[in-house]
PASE-409691 format. One record per residue (C-alpha): residue number from 1; residue in one letter; chain; x, y, z. Coordinates in steps of 0.25 Angstrom, whole numbers, plus 5000, padded with zeros to 4 digits. Example, Ala and Ser with C-alpha at 12.3 -4.5 7.8 and 13.67 -1.06 7.14 Angstrom:
PASE-409691
  num  residuo  cadena    c1    c2    c3
    1        a       A  5049  4982  5031
    2        s       A  5055  4996  5029
end
This chain:
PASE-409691
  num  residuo  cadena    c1    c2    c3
    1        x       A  5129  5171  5042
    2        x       A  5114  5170  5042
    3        x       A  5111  5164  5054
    4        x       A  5113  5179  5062
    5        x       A  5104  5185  5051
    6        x       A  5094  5175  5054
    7        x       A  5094  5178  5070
    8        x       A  5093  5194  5065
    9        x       A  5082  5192  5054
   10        x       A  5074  5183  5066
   11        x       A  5073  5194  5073
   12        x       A  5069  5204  5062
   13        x       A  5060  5195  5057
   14        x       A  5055  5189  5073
   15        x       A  5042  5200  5072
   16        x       A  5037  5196  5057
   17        x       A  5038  5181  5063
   18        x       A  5030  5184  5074
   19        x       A  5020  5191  5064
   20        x       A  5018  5178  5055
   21        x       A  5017  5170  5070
   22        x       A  5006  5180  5072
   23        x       A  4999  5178  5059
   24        x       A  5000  5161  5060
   25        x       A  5010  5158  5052
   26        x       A  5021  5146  5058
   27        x       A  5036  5147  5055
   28        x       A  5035  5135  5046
   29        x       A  5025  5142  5036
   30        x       A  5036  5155  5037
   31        x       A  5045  5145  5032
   32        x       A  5039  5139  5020
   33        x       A  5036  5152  5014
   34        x       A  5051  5157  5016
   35        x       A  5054  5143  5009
   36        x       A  5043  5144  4998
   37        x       A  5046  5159  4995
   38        x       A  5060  5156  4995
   39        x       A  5058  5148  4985
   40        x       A  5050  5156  4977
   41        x       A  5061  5167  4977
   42        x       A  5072  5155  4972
   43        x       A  5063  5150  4962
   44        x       A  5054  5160  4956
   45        x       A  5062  5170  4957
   46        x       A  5079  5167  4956
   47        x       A  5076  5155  4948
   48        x       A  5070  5166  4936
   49        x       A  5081  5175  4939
   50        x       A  5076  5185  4947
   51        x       A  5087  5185  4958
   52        x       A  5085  5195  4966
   53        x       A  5071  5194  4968
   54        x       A  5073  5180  4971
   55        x       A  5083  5183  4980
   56        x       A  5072  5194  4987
   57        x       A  5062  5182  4989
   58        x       A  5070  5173  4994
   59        x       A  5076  5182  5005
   60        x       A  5063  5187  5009
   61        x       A  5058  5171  5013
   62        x       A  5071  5169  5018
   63        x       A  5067  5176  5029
   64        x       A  5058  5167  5032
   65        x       A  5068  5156  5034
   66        x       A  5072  5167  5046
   67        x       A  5057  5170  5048
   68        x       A  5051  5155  5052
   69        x       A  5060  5152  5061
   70        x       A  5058  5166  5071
   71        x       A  5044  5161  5070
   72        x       A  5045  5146  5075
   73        x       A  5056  5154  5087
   74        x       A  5043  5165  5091
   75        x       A  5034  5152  5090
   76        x       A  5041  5144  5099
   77        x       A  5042  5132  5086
   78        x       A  5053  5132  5082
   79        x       A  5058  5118  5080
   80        x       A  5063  5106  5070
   81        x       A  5051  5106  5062
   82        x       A  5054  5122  5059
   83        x       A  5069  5120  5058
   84        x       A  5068  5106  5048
   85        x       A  5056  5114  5040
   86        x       A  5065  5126  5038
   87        x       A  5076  5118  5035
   88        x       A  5069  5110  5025
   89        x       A  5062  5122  5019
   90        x       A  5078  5129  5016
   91        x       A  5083  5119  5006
   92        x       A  5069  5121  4997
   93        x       A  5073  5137  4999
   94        x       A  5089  5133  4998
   95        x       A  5085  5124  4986
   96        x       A  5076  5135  4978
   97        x       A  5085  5145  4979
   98        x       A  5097  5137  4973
   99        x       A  5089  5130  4962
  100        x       A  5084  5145  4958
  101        x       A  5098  5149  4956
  102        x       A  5100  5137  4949
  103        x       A  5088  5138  4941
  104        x       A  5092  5154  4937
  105        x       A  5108  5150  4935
  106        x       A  5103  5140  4925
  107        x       A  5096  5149  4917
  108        x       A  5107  5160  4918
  109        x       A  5116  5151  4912
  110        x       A  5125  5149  4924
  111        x       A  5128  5135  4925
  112        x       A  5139  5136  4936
  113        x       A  5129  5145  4945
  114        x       A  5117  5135  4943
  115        x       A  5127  5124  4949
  116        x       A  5130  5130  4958
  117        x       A  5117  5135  4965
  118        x       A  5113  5119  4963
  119        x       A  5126  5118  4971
  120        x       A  5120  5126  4981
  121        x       A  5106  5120  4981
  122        x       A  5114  5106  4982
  123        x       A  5122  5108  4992
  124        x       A  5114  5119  5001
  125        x       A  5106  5107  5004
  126        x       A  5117  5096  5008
  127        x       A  5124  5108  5018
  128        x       A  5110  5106  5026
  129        x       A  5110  5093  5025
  130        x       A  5123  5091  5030
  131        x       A  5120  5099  5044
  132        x       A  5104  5092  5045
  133        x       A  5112  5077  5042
  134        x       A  5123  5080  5052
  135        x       A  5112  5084  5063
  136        x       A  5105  5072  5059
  137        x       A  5115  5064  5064
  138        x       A  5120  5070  5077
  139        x       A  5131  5080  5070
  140        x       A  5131  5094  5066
  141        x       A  5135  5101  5052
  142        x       A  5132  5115  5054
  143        x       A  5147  5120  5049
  144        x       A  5149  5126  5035
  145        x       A  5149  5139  5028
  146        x       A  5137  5140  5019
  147        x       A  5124  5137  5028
  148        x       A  5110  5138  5021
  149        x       A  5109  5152  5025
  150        x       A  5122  5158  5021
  151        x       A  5119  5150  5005
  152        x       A  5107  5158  5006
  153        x       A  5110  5171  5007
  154        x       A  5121  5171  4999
  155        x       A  5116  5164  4988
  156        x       A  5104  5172  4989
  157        x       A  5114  5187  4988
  158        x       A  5119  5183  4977
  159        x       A  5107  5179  4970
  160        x       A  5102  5192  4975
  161        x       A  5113  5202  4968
  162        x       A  5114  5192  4956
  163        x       A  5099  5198  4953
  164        x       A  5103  5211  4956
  165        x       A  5114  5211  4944
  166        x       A  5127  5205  4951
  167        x       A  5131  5195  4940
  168        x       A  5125  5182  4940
  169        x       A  5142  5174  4943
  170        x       A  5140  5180  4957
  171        x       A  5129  5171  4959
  172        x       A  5135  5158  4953
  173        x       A  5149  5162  4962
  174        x       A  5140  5162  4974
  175        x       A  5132  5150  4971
  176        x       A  5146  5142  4968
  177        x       A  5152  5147  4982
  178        x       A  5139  5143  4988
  179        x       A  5140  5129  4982
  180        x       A  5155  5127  4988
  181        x       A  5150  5133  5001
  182        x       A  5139  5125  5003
  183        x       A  5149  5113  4997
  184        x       A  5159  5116  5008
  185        x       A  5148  5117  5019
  186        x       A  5144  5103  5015
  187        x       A  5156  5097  5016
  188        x       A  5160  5104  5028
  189        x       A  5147  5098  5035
  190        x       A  5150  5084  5030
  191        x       A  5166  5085  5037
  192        x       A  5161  5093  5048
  193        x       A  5150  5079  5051
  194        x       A  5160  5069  5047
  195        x       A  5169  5075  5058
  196        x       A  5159  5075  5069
  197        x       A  5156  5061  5065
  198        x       A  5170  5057  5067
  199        x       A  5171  5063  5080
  200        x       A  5161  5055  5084
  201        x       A  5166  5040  5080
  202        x       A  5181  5044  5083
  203        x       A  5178  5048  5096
  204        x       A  5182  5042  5108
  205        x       A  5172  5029  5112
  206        x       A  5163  5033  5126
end
């Protein structure tokens, strides 16, 4: 879902990252500070209970996330090093926000929601793992239905009208389908690799 918004916001955003090329600052700085001020948003902000403002924060640095990388393509250094440091830099973002609904479920009494967004924080960071493993050793886990991008938004929509006065269950029902989602992905991954796998040995000999 959001990998056509991204090729739209590059090129909405393709004249402010030629601007901050201009000024001296490198893709790899762009990316820290959409990390950092994501993070801020999560943990200052959602953590206290100020959801929508949380929310507001952390969608402005997510544009970043889209920012660095039409900087590292307009530079001509795009690259592994951007790709693993970007990569890297999501699962302390991913993290922050997960724990902050934690953190704020907790204190709201809601037990089942704050497991669930641990579930979240758990298992968003296995699904990766599973496709960066897979790649590791010569196979591909790229199947699934709840990719990094997708458990952001949502997650971050409802947190979003939960602030607004939408009541609070429609956050924890969201976390919860989240959880099995990203569950269901990371089985799916683990099959879809073991299949591959399979081929291989089972195959005819050369």
């Amino acid at each position: 879902m959001l990998k056509h918004l991204r090729t739209v916001v590059g090129k909405i955003l393709r004249p402010i990252a030629a601007l901050l090329l201009r000024l001296g600052l490198t893709p790899d700085v762009v990316t820290i500070i959409g990390t950092l001020g994501a993070m801020a948003g999560s943990l200052g902000l959602i953590a206290r209970g100020q959801l929508f403002a949380g929310t507001m924060v952390i969608t402005f640095f997510v544009l970043f996330d889209v920012l660095d990388g039409t900087m590292a393509r307009l530079a001509g250094t795009s690259g592994p090093w951007g790709a693993f440091l970007d990569s890297v830099l999501d699962r302390f973002a991913d993290g922050a926000l997960f724990a902050a609904l934690a953190i704020y479920l907790v204190g709201a009494g809601e037990r089942v929601g704050a497991v669930a967004a641990l579930a979240c924080l758990v298992l968003g960071s296995i699904v990766p793992y599973a496709r960066a493993k897979a790649e590791s050793i010569g196979y591909t886990a790229t199947v699934g239905i709840a990719e990094r991008g997708d458990r952001l938004l949502i997650a971050l929509v409802a947190t979003g009208i939960v602030g607004l006065g939408v009541p609070q269950i429609v956050l924890v029902v969201v976390l919860v389908v989240l959880a099995v989602l990203s569950l269901i992905t990371s089985i799916h991954r683990m099959v879809h690799v073991r299949g591959q796998i399979l081929a291989d040995t089972s195959g005819p000999a050369a």
